[in-house]
Structure formats: C-alpha cells, structure tokens
C-alpha positions in Angstrom: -98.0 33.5 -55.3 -98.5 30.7 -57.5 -102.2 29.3 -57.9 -102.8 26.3 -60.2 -106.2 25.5 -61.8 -106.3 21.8 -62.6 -109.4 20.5 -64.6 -110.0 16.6 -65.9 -107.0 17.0 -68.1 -104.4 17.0 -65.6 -106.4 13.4 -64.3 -106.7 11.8 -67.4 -102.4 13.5 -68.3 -101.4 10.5 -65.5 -103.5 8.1 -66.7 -106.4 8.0 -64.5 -110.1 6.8 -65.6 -111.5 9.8 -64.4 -113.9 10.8 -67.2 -118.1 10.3 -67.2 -116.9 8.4 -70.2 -114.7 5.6 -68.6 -117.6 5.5 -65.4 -120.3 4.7 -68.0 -118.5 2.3 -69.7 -117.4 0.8 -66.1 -121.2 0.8 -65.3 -122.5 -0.7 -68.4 -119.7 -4.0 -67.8 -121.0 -4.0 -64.1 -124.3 -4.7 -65.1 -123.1 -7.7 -67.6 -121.9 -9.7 -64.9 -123.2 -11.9 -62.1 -120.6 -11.0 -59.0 -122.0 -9.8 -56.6 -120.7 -6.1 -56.0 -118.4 -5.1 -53.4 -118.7 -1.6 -53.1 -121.8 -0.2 -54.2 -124.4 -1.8 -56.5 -124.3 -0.3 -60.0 -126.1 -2.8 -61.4 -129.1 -1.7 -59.3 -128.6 1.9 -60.3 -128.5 0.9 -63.5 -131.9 -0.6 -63.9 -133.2 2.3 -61.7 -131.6 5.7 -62.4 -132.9 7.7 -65.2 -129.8 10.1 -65.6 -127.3 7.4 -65.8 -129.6 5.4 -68.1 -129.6 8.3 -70.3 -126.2 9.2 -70.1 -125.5 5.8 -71.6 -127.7 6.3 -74.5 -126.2 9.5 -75.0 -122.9 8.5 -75.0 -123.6 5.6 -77.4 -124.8 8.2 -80.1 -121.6 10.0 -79.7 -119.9 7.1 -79.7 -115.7 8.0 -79.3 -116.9 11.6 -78.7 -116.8 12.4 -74.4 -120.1 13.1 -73.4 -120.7 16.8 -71.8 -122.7 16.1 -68.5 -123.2 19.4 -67.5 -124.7 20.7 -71.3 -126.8 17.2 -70.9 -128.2 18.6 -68.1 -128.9 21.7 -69.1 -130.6 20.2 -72.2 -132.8 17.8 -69.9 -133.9 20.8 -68.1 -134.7 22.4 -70.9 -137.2 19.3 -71.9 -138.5 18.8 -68.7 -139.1 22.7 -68.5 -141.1 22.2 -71.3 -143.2 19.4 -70.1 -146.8 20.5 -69.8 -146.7 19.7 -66.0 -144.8 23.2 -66.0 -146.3 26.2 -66.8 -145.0 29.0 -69.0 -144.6 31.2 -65.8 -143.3 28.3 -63.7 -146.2 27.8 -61.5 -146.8 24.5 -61.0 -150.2 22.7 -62.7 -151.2 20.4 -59.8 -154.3 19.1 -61.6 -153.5 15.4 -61.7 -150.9 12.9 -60.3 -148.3 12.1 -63.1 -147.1 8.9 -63.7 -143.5 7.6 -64.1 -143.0 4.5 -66.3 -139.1 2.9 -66.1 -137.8 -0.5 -67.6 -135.7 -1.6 -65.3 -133.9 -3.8 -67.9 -131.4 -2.3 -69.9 -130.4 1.0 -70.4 -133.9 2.2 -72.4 -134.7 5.4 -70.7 -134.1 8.9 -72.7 -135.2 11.7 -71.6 -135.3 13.3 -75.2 -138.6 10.6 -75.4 -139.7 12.2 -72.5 -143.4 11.9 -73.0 -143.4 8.5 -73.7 -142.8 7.4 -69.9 -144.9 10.0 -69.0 -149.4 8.6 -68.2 -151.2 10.7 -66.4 -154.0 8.5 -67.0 -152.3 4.9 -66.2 -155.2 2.8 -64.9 -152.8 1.9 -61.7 -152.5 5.6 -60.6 -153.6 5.3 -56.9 -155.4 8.8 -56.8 -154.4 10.0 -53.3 -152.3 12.8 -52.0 -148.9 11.7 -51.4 -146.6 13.1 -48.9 -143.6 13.0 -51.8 -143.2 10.9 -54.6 -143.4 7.4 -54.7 -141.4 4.5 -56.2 -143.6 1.1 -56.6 -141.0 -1.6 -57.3 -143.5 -4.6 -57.8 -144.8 -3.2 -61.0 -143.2 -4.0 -64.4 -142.6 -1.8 -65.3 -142.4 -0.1 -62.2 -143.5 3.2 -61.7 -143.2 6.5 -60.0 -146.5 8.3 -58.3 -146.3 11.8 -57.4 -148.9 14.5 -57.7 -147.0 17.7 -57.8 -145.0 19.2 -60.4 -142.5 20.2 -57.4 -142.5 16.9 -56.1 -141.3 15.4 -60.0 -138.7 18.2 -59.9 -137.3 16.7 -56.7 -137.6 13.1 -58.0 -135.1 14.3 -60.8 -132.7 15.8 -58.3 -132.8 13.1 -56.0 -132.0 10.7 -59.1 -128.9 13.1 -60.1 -127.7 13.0 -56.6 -127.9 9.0 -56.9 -126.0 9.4 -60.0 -123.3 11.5 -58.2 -123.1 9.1 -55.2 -122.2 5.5 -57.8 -120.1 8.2 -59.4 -118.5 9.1 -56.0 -118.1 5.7 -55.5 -116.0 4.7 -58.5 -113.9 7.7 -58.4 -112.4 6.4 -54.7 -112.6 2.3 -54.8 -112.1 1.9 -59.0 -109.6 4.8 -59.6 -108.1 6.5 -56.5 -108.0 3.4 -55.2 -105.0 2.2 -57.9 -102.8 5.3 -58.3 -99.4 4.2 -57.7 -96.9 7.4 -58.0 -94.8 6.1 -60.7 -92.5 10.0 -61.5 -94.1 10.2 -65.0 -93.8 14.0 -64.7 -91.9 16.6 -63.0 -94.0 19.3 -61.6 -91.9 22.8 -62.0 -93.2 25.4 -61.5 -90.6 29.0 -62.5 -90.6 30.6 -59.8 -88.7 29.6 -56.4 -92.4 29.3 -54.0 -92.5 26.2 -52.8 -96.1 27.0 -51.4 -98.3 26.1 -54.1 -102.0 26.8 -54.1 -103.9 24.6 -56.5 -108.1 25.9 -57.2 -109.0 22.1 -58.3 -112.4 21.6 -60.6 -112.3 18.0 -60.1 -113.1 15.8 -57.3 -109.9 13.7 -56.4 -107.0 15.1 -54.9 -104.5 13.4 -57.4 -102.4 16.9 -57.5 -101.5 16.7 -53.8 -100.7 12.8 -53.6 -98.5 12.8 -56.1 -96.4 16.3 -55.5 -96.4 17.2 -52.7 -93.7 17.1 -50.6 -95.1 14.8 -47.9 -96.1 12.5 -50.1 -93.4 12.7 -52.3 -90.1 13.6 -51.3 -88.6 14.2 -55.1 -91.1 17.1 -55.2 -90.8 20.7 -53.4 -94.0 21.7 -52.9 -96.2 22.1 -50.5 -99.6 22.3 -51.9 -103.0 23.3 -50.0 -105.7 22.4 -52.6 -109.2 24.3 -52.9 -112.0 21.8 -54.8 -114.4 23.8 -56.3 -116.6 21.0 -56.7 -116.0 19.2 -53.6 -113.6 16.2 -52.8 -114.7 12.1 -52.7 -114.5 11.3 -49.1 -115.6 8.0 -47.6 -119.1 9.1 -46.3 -122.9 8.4 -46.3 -123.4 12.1 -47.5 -122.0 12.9 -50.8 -120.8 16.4 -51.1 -120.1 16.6 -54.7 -121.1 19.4 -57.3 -122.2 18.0 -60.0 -124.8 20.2 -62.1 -124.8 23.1 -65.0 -124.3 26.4 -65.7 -127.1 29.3 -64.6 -129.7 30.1 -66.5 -130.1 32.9 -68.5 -133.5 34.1 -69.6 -132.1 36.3 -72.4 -130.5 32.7 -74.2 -133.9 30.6 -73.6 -136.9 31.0 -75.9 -138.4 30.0 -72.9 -137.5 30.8 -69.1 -136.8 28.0 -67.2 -138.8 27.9 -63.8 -136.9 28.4 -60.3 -137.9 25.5 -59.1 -134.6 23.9 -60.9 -132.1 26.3 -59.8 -131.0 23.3 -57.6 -129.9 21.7 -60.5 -127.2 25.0 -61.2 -123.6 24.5 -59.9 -124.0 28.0 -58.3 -126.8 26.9 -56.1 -125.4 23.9 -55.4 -121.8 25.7 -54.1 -123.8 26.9 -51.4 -125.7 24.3 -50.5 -122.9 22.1 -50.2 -120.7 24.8 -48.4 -117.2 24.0 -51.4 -117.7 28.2 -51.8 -116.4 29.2 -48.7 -112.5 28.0 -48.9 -113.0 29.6 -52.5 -113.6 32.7 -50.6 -110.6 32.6 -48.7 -108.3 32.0 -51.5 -109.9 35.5 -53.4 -109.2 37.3 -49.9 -105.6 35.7 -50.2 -105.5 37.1 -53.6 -106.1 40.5 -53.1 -103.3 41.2 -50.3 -100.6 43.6 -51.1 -97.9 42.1 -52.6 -99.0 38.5 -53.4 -98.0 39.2 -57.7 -100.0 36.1 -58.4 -99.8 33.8 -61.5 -102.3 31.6 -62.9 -100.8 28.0 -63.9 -104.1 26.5 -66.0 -103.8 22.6 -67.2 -105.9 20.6 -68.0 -109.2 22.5 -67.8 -111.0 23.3 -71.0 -112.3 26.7 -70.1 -115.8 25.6 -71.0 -119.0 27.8 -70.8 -120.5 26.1 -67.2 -117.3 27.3 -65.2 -116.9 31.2 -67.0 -118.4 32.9 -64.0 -116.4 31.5 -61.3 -113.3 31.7 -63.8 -113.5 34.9 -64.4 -113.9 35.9 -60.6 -110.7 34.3 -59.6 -108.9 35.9 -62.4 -110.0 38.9 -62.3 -109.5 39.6 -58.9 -106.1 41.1 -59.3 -105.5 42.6 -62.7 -101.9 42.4 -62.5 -102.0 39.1 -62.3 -100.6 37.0 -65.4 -102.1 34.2 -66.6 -100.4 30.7 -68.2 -102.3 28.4 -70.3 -101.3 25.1 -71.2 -102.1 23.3 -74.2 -101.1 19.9 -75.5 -101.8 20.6 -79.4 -103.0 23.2 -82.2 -106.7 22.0 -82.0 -106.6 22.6 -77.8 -104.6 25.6 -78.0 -107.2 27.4 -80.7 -110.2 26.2 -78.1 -108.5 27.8 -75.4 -107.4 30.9 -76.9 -111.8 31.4 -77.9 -112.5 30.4 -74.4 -110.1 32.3 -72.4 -110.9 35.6 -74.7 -115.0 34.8 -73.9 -114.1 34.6 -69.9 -111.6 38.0 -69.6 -111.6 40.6 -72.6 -109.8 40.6 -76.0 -107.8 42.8 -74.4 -106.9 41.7 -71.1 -105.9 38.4 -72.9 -103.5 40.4 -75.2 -101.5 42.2 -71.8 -102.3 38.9 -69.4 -102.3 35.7 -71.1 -99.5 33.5 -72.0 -100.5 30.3 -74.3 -97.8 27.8 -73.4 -97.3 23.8 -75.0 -96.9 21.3 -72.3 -94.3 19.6 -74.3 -92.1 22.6 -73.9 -88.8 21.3 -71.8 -88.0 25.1 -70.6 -91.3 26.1 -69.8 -94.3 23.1 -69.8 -95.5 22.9 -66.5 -95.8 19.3 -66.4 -92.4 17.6 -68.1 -91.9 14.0 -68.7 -89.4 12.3 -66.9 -86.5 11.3 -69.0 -85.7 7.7 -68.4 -82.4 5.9 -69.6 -82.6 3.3 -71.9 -80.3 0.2 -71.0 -79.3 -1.8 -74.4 -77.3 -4.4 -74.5 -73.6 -4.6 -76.2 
C-alpha cells in the first residue's frame, strides 16, 4: 500500500502560485487597480480584514522570506491573549465595550501595535448591549463595537474565516483555474500498485488531475486523495482549515484562554468534518497485510502538523518511510523534523532520505525532452 503525503512543495514543484506569499502579492496588485473584480472583491477585503492587512505588513518585513501563517497566528494569539480584555485565568472582563479602530486605506493594520486600535473610551462608543459585534462603516475610520471579550474573540475568527474565503477564492479562479497538464514530471512510484492513496495537506487536488489515470492516460495510477485541510470547492461555505498548532501550557509563560481553541487546526478538523476520511485511511492502515510506505514530498514536516504526522506514521511500525528532498539545506531540515515527529530511533530503522533529482529512485522525475538542432 502506497500512501503519499504531498505538502505546498509538490504545488509550487509544477509551477503553481499556491503560496500565502504569491496570494498577498496577488491581493496587494488587486487593490492598485480600478477594474472592477470578477470573482470576488479583494480590494474590499483589503481595506477591511485585519489578518490579511497584517499578513501584508508581515510579509513586507520579511521581504523574499515566505511568510509562516500558521506561527503568525499563533503569535497574534499570543498578543491578543495578552490584551487586558483577557484575564490571566481566561475569564472574560466584560466591564466596558471595546472599541475597534481600522483604516480602511492601505494596508496599516498590525496586530503587533495592537493597542493602538484598541479605545475603550472613544467618545462614539454607543454604550448599549449588543447582540454581537458591530461593524459601523460610515465612520473614518470606521470602527468595530462590541462589549464582550467573547464577542472580540469571534470578530477575530470571523475575520480569519474572511481571509480563508478570498484565499479560497484565488486558489480555484487565479491558479486551478490555469493548470494545463504539460508532462513536466513522471510520477513513479517502485512498487507495481497502481492504487495510490495520497494524505494531501493542501487544498487543491493538483495530484489527482495531473496523474491520475482518468485524467491522464500516460499515468497508471489510480489515486483517491484524503485533504487534511479540506478541498476548494465552488460554494458559499468555505470548508478550509486554515489555523495553528494546539496550545501547550507547559511552552507559554502564559496560558492562552479556551475561548481561542477555534483558532487550533485540531478544533477546526472537527468542526469542519476533513477528520473523518482521515479516519478511514488509519483503519485502512492497520489491516493485515497492507506493508505500507510513506512517499513524503513536498511537505516541510513543520511543528503545526507533528501530531497528526506522527499518528499516520505511527500507526503501523513496520511501515517504512521515504523522504524527499530537493537540496542539502532541505534535506538537514527534514532529517531535525522527521527525528522531532517519530524517535531517533525509529528514524534510524524506518526512514529513508531520498533526492528528488535521483533518476532511479526520485519520486517525481523530469521528463526528458529531445532537443531538435538544426544541421
């Protein structure tokens, strides 16, 4: 049994402008001009969404360095966490309404500044009670009202699921969109299954358009794919995980209150039911006889996705396990990360670290194109 974990690697290997990186950069051009947009108005989100306002700012100070969305999360939480509308013990301090302040023009808003937008005491503030929060749009600049810690909790998660909707959006009308199979790699796998399972961490199904064998007829395979995160569909709900790793008290000089356990990928796997054909694949995993091998490209083995990692790959410890890496500086990173999500040990007698460039073994191998001269 064959199972192969893809990550944004094995995107961005076919040339696809799947990175928060490339959608920032796409959002900050859509807000520069004046056509009217066809698909969903980034603009708009632009001059109202706090995350992907600061995202931008973030990923300006990092300039050609990719931005980490999931540890910027976790960092925001950590600052918000902190706010004094929190308490130490995570009950909420429902004493006054807080006040909001956004400029909508430009991308100004940084949540490492995060007091500065915050006036509890803004002569404006309607003192009522409010059902939720509340968004008044005819203010410059405009302002959010709400009068419950809870209730500014939600407003941030409401704002990241906004963020993960434009996001969403991209992936399937800018990207997906305009993938043409052009045979820039053969997919082999060594063994002789022509089933192949693939346990996907991104959110386009880029894998299955372009090998398998209904799609492609130069390919063998025919591949059922599991997305971990959910899949970009055409739909007025998004679905999509998009969040960070759990929180652990013990790493924290402070605890960070339940109330933003929504914001955890964990919680959100659940909520958003992508657990359950996860689930399936395990109990697939641990029939007799399946022998199965890990194929991992493309995914960085990072700290947000160690738990569910080390689940799958530890659910049969006879299973081996093939890494691909593309050069020295990947293949050290994944050696470290692979060792923190399965022991020293079980790395030693399971893991094989294999370059992608490798014509015998790579998992993905450039085509080999002639080259016509003339005489």
């Amino acid at each position: 049994m064959d199972i192969l974990i893809i990550g944004n690697g094995f995107d961005l290997a076919h040339g696809l402008k799947t990175s928060y990186k490339d959608f920032l950069d796409f959002c900050k051009e859509q807000a520069k001009t004046s056509e009217p947009a066809m698909y969903f108005d980034y603009k708009n989100c632009l001059a109202t969404n706090l995350w992907l306002k600061h995202f931008i700012n973030k990923q300006e100070r990092l300039g050609d360095t990719w931005i980490d969305l999931e540890k910027e999360i976790y960092n925001v939480i950590k600052i918000v966490n902190n706010h004094s509308i929190v308490t130490n013990s995570g009950i909420t301090r429902d004493t006054c309404p807080q006040i909001l302040t956004i400029n909508a023009s430009g991308n100004s808003f940084d949540f490492y500044s995060f007091s500065k937008y915050d006036n509890p005491y803004l002569s404006k503030a309607r003192h009522k009670d409010y059902d939720n929060y509340e968004i008044i749009e005819d203010e410059s600049p405009y302002c959010v009202h709400f009068d419950k810690s809870e209730f500014f909790i939600n407003f941030l998660y409401d704002q990241l699921r906004e963020f993960t909707k434009a996001f969403e959006r991209y992936l399937i009308n800018e990207v997906m969109a305009k993938l043409v199979r052009d045979d820039k790699y053969i997919l082999t796998l060594p063994s002789n299954n022509t089933r192949l399972y693939v346990l996907s961490f991104n959110y386009t199904d880029t894998c299955f358009k372009l090998y398998d064998h209904s799609r492609n007829p130069n390919t063998e395979y025919s591949i059922e794919t599991i997305f971990v995160h959910g899949k970009v569909q055409n739909s007025n709900e998004c679905e999509l995980i998009l969040g960070t790793k759990s929180f652990k008290a013990s790493n924290n000089p402070k605890t960070i209150s339940s109330q933003f356990n929504i914001f955890q990928k964990h919680n959100q796997r659940h909520k958003y039911n992508t657990i359950e054909p996860y689930q399936e694949l395990l109990r697939l995993i641990k029939l007799p006889n399946t022998n199965p091998v890990f194929h991992i490209i493309g995914h960085s083995l990072d700290e947000s996705d160690h738990k569910i990692l080390k689940h799958i790959l530890d659910a049969d410890k006879n299973a081996t396990i093939k890494v691909y890496y593309h050069d020295e500086e990947s293949q050290e990173r994944l050696i470290n990360n692979i060792t923190d999500i399965i022991t020293e040990e079980e790395v030693m007698t399971r893991v094989q670290l294999i370059d992608q460039e490798d014509t015998k073994r790579g998992l993905l191998r450039p085509v080999e194109r002639t080259v016509l001269t003339s005489s």
